[in-house]
PAROLUM-714952 format. One line per field, with one value per residue (C-alpha): residue number from 1; x negated, z, y negated. Coordinates in steps of 0.05 Angstrom, whole numbers. Each point is the difference from the previous one (the first is absolute). Layout:
<nodes>
fikol <- (NUM ...)
x <- (X ...)
z <- (Z ...)
y <- (Y ...)
</nodes>
This chain:
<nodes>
fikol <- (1 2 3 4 5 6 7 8 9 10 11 12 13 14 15 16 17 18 19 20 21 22 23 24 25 26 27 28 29 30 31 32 33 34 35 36 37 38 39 40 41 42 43 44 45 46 47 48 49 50 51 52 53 54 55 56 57 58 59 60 61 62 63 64 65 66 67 68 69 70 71 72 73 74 75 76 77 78 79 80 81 82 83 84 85 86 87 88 89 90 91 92 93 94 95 96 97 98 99 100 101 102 103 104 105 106 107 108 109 110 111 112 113 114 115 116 117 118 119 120 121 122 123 124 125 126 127 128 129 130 131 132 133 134 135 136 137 138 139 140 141 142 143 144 145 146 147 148 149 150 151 152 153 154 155 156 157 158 159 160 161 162 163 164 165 166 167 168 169 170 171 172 173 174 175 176 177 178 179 180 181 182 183 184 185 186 187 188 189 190 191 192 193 194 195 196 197 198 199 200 201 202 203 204 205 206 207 208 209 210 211 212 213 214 215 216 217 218 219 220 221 222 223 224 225 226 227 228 229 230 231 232 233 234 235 236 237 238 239 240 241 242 243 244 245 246 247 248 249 250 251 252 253 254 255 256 257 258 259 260 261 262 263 264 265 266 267 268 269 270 271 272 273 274 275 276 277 278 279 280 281 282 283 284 285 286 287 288 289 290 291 292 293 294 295 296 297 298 299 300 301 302 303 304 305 306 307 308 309 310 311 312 313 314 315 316 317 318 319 320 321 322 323 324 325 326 327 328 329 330 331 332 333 334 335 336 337 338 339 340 341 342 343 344 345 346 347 348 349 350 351 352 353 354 355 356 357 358 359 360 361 362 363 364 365 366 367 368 369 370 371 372 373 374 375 376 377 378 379 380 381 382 383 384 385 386 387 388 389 390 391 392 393 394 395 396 397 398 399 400 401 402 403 404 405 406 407 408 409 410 411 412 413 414 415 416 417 418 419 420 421 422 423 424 425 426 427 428 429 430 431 432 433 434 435 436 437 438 439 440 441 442 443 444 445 446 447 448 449 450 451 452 453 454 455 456 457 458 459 460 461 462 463 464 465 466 467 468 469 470 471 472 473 474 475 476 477 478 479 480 481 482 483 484 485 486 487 488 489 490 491 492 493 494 495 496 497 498 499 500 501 502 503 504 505 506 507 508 509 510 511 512 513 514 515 516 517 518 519 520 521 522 523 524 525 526 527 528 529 530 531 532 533 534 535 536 537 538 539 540 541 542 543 544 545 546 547 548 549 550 551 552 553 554 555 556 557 558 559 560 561 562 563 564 565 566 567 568 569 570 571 572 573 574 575 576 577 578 579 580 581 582 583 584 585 586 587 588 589 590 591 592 593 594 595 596 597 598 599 600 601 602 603 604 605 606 607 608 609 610 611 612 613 614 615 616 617 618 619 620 621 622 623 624 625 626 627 628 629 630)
x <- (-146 60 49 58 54 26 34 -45 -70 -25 -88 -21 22 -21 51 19 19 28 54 7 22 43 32 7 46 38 28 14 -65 -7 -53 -56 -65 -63 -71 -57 -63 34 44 -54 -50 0 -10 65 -5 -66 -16 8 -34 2 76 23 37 68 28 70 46 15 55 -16 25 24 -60 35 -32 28 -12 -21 -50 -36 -2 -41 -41 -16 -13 -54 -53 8 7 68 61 64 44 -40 -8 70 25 -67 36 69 -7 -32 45 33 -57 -18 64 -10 -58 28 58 -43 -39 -62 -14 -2 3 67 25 62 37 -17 -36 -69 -44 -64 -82 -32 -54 -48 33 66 32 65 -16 34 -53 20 -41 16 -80 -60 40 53 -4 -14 67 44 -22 13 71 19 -41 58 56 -33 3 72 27 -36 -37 -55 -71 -61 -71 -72 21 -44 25 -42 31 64 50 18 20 24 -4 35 -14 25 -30 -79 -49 -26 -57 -1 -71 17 28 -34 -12 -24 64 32 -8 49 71 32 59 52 47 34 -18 -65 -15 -73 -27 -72 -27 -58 -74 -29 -43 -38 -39 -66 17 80 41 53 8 -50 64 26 -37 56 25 19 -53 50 48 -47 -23 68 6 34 -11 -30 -2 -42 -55 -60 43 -23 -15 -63 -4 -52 21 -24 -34 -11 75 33 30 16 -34 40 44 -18 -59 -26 23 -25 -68 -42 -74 -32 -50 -43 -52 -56 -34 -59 73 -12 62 15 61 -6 52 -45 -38 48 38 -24 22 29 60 17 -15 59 42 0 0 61 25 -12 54 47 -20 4 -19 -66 20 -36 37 -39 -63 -31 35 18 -6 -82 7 19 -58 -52 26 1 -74 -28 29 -2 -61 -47 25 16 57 48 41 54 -26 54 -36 -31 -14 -62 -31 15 80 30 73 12 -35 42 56 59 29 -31 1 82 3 -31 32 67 -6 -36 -59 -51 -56 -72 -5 29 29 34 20 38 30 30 21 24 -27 35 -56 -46 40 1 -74 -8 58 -57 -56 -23 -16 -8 -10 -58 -24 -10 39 -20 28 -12 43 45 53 72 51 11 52 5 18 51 39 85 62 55 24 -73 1 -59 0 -26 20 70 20 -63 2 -60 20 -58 -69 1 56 -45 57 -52 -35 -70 13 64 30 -27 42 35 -22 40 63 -12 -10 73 35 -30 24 65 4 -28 45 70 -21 -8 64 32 -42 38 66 5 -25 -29 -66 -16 -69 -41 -31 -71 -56 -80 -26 -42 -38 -60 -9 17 -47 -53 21 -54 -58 -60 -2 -72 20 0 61 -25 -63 34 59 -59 -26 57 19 -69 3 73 -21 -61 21 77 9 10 -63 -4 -47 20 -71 17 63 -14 -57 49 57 -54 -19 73 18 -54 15 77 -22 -43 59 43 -47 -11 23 47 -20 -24 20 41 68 -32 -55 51 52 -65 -32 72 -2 -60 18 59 -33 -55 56 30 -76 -12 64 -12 -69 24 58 -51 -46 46 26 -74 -5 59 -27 51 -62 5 71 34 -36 -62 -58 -23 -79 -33 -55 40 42 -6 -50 37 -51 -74 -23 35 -17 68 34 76 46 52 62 44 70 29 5 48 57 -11 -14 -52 31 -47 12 -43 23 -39 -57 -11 29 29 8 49 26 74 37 27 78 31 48 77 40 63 64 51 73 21 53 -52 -48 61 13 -68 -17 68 -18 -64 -33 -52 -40 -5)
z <- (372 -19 -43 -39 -42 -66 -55 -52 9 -57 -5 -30 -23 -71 -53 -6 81 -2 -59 33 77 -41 -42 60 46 -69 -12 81 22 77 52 -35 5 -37 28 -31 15 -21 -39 -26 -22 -46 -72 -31 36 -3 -74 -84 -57 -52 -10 37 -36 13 -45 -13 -60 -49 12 -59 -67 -43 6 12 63 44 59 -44 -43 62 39 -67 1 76 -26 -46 35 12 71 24 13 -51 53 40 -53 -15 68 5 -75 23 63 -22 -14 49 58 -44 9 76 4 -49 45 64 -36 -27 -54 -59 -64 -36 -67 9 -31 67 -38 26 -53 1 -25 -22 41 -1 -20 -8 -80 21 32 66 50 41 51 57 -8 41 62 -33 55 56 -34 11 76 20 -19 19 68 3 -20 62 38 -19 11 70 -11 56 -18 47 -18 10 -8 -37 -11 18 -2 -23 23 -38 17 -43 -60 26 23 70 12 10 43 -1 41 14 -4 45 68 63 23 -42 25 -21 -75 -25 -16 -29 -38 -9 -63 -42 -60 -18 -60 -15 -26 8 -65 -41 37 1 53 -28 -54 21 -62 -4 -12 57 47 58 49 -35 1 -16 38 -55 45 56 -58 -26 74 10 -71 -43 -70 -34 -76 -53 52 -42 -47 27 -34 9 -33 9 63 33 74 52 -18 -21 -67 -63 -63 -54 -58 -5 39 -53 -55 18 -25 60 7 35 39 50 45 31 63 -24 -27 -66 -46 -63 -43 3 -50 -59 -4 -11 -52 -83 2 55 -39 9 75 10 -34 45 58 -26 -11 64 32 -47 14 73 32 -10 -46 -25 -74 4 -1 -46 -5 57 61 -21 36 66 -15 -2 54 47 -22 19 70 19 -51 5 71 -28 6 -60 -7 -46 -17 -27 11 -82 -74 -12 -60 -56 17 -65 10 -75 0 45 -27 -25 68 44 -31 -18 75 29 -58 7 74 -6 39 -46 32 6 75 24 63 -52 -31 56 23 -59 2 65 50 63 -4 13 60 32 4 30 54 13 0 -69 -53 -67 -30 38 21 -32 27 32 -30 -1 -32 58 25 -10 -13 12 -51 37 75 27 -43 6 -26 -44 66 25 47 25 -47 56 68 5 26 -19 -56 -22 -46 -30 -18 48 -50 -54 -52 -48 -54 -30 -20 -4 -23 41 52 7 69 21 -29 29 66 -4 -27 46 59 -30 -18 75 38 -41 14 71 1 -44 59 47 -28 -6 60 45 28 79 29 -15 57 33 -32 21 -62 33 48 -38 4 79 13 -30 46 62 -42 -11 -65 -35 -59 -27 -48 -41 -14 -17 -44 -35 -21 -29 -45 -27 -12 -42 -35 -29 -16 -5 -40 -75 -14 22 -5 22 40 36 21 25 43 27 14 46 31 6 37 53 20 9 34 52 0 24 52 28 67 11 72 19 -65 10 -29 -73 2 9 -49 -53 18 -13 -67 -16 0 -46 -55 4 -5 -60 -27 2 -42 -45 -12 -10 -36 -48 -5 -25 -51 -29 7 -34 -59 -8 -19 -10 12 33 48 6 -48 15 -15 -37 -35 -49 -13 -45 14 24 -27 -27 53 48 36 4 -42 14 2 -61 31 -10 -17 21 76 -21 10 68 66 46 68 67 69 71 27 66 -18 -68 -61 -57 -64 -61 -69 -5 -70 -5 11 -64 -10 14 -61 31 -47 60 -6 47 43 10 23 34 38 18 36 43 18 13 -36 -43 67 -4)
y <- (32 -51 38 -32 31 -28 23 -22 -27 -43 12 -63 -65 -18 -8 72 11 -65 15 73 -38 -56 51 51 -55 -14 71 0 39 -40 18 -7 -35 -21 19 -45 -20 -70 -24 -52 63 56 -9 -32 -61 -12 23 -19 -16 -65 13 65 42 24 52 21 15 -48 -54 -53 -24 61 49 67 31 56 55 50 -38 -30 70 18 -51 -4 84 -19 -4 75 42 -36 44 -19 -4 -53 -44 -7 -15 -61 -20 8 -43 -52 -47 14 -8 -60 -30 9 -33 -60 -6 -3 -69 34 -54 48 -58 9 -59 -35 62 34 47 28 0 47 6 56 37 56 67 -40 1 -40 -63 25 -37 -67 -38 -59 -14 23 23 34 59 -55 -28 68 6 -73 5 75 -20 -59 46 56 -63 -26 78 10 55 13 -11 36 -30 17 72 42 62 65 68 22 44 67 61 63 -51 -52 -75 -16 -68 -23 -26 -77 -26 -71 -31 -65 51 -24 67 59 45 -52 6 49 -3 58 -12 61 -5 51 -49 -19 -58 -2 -62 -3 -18 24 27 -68 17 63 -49 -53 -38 -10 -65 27 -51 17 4 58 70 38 69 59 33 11 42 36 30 18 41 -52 26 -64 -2 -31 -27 -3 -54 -68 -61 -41 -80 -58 -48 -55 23 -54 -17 66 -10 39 -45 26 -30 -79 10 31 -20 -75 37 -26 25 62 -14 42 -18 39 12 -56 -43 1 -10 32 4 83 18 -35 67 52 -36 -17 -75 -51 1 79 -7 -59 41 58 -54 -25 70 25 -56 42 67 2 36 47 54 60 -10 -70 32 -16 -69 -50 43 2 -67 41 49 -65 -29 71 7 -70 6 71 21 -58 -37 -63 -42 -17 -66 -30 -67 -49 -70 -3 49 14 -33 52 2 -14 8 1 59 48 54 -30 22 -32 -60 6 14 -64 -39 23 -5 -77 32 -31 -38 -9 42 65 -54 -39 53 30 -62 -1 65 22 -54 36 52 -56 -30 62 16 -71 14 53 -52 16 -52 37 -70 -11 78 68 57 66 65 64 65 27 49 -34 47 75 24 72 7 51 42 -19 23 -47 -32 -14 51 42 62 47 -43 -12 -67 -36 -52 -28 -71 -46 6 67 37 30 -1 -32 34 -12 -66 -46 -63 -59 -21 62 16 -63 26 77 -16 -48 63 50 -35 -4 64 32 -56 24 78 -4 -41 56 58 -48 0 78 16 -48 23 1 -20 59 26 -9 37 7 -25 -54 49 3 -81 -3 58 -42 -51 17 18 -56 -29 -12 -29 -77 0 -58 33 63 -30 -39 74 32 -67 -4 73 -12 -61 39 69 -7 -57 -9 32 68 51 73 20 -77 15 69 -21 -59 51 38 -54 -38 69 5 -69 18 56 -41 -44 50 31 -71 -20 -69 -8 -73 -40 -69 0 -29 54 52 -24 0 58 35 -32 23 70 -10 -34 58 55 -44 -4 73 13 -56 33 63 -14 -39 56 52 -44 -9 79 11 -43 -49 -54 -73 -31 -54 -42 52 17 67 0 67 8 41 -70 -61 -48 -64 -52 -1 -30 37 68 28 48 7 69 -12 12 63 -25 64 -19 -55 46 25 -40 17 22 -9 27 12 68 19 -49 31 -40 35 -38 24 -13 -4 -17 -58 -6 -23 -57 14 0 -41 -4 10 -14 -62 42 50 -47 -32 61 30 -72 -5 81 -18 54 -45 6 76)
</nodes>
């Protein structure tokens, strides 16, 4: 097959492998390249929310903020290593700055001071926002800055295997869908330095507001052994469908109506039923635009909204929709919580329809669902509770690097330096530190002892053996199964007898995978059929991973509700009871890895946060020695 050598090869190209290939040619790191499926997919470019949250340490007015008090807070969600928390605190500004000096729009006053919001999870008013497209905002301009510094971009690559060998990364394997020929599809690229910026597993879910282009490829880690780390932690939120869309903050807190519609397409406002009065129903509407996104510590409260929603769609088969166009005849404004109504007035949001009332409030969410052919003056929205973040993913050291494969550094979504839940926005700011921190330690590997191309290994065998067998199976039809299977039984609500029968069943179908030939597929078929059998292998980890935490007992937390008979009824007219969660597990992380096809999940305490009172010549010294890398 073609083979090419680089020093570094760059596995993705959202905002995270971006940064990491800017900041790589800034501290001097040359011959590399970025593989992407293109530079126009994945999820930063194509994703956001009302006003998309970007989260960093304070830099406004005189409100005292510092490393230390944002490591603890980014901490309090529980099951986050200290250390890892202060370098996403202590970077901040200064992968802010980057990003400020590179013409992302971030709103400053005439001071040139940045001020900030607060969001969920967030006591210091740390979070900033360029809009909707925040994240689309980062990639445009690091993509001009790759551009401006000449760094090589490959497209329509989607990666497939990689390369390790006695625990470290030598490079992977990329099939391209568009080859003319089948042997024509795979480029193996060899490279003692591996970034891997893949994103989060937005392929394993049916219902997931991840851009359709982006599937995601932990899978290919986890076959190789990465240790992954807090993978049952995802996060789950109500989003628009036909246009993929997060409907949080002001499209909420507009209060627009909830309407679902049945097979015979009959409307009814749903909520009405499972709340005392009208006026106790907009309030956890408008709540829910605050408390973003589903949370098991909103239960009961404005995550119930999730609950309702999950139920008409997956429960009953009907379809649920945000209708803005008019209030219903019993919506008596004067009769809301003093919050919601401060809110709206404060924010000049009052107005006589939800439309109006987000014109008024943040009108660029309504431009941008009619650059997608969406009138919400005129229509009702689709939505339905979906997959959108994963706050675990593999486990890393301080400088981002694998902890258990040298030379591979997963940055982004992928990293699972997250705990159970986290300030909103945050992701955005860890994956700009990560690939800071994994592009200045491979120039520091470099600059001690520059590394050679490591040499040729066989760990592609088991693909190109597969090559001459006949394949029987349709990959659409088979991705189609293991989503549904995710969406129903590894989702927010989870059930331990459900997950354990979709573990079994999530592992025969890797299994048949496997065994499958890849004789007499096109270059496309091929290239899907391959990804196929990654997000399986990240499915039956995920699943696992999931079902020892529920055996453990660590109940209800984050973005999950663990469901028990034992547990707390949810709501009267509910049937669910929930696990109450056992605080305990806060203080450890939950470790997943795949060792000979058998996963092995553990609990491992959490690392606490440095104490750092250094002297500055000490400090001073240990950098010019080079021995903070140790």
């Amino acid at each position: 097959m073609k083979t090419r050598r680089l020093k570094v090869v760059v596995i993705g190209s959202g905002a995270a492998g971006l940064a990491a290939a800017v900041r790589l040619d800034a501290l001097g790191v040359k011959d590399i390249a970025v593989y992407t499926e293109g530079l126009n997919m994945g999820t930063s470019i194509n994703t956001g929310s009302d006003k998309q949250t970007y989260y960093k340490l304070g830099m406004y007015g005189d409100q005292p903020d510092s490393p230390a008090a944002m490591a603890r807070d980014l901490m309090a969600g529980g099951s986050m290593h200290g250390d890892l928390a202060l370098v996403e605190a202590a970077l901040s500004q200064q992968a802010f700055a980057h990003l400020a000096n590179l013409g992302v729009p971030f709103p400053h006053d005439r001071f040139g001071q940045y001020p900030g919001y607060k969001t969920d999870h967030d006591p210091k008013r740390r979070a900033t926002s360029c809009g909707p497209g925040t994240s689309r905002d980062m990639c445009v301009s690091l993509i001009r800055e790759l551009q401006r510094r000449q760094i090589e971009v490959c497209e329509k690559k989607i990666l497939v295997a990689l390369s390790v060998d006695n625990g470290r990364c030598s490079g992977a394997l990329f099939a391209n869908p568009e080859a003319p020929l089948p042997e024509d599809s795979f480029e193996r690229v060899e490279a003692p330095y591996t970034i891997f910026a893949v994103g989060g597993p937005g392929g394993l879910y049916e219902q997931s507001v991840y851009p359709a282009v982006h599937t995601g490829a932990i899978g290919t880690a986890l076959a190789a052994g990465a240790k992954a780390r807090n993978l049952p932690e995802s996060q789950f939120g109500l989003a628009s469908i036909a246009f993929r869309w997060n409907v949080s903050g002001s499209y909420m807190q507009v209060l627009p109506r909830f309407v679902s519609i049945d097979e015979q397409g009959t409307e009814r406002e749903f909520l009405r039923e499972y709340f005392d009065s009208p006026q106790t129903m907009y309030d956890m509407i408008f709540l829910k635009g605050y408390q973003w996104p589903f949370s098991a510590g909103h239960v009961p409260g404005s995550s119930l909204i999730d609950i309702l929603v999950h139920r008409e769609t997956v429960g009953r088969g009907r379809r649920v929709f945000l209708d803005y166009r008019s209030d219903p005849p019993d919506f008596d404004f004067a009769s809301f919580s003093q919050e919601t109504r401060s809110y709206l007035e404060k924010s000049g949001a009052v107005a006589n329809t939800p439309f109006l009332r987000l014109k008024r409030l943040n009108e660029p969410a309504i431009e941008l669902y009619r650059r997608h052919a969406i009138d919400l003056e005129t229509e009702m929205l689709e939505v339905a509770v979906c997959a959108q973040h994963n706050n675990g993913g593999l486990a890393a050291d301080l400088w981002w690097e694998s902890e258990n494969i040298r030379f591979l550094f997963p940055v982004g979504e992928v990293n699972g330096s997250h705990g159970v839940t986290r300030p909103g926005g945050s992701a955005l700011n860890a994956g700009q530190c990560g690939a800071f921190r994994a592009a200045e330690r491979i120039a520091a590997y470099e600059k001690a002892a520059p590394a050679g191309h490591p040499r040729e290994t066989s760990s592609f065998e088991s693909i190109m053996s597969r090559l001459s067998g006949p394949s029987g199976l349709d990959w659409r039809k088979e991705r189609s199964i293991f989503q549904k299977r995710m969406s129903a039984d590894a989702a927010f609500l989870r059930k331990k007898e459900h997950v354990e029968a979709a573990l079994k069943e999530a592992e025969a179908q890797r299994e048949k995978h496997l065994k499958n030939g890849l004789g007499g597929l096109s270059s496309r078929e091929l290239s899907e059929q391959l990804r196929n059998e990654q997000l399986l292998t990240a499915q039956v980890c995920y699943l696992s991973a999931i079902l020892a935490q529920i055996e453990s007992g660590t109940g209800s937390r984050g973005g999950a509700v663990v469901l028990s008979e034992n547990g707390k009824q949810i709501h009267p007219l509910l049937p669910w009871k929930a696990s109450p969660e056992n605080t305990d597990f806060r203080s450890n992380v939950l470790e997943t890895r795949m060792e000979n096809g058998r996963v092995i999940s553990k609990w491992k305490p959490c690392r606490p946060l440095p104490e750092t009172d250094e002297w500055f010549e000490n400090v001073w010294s240990n950098f010019r020695k080079g021995d903070i890398y140790e």
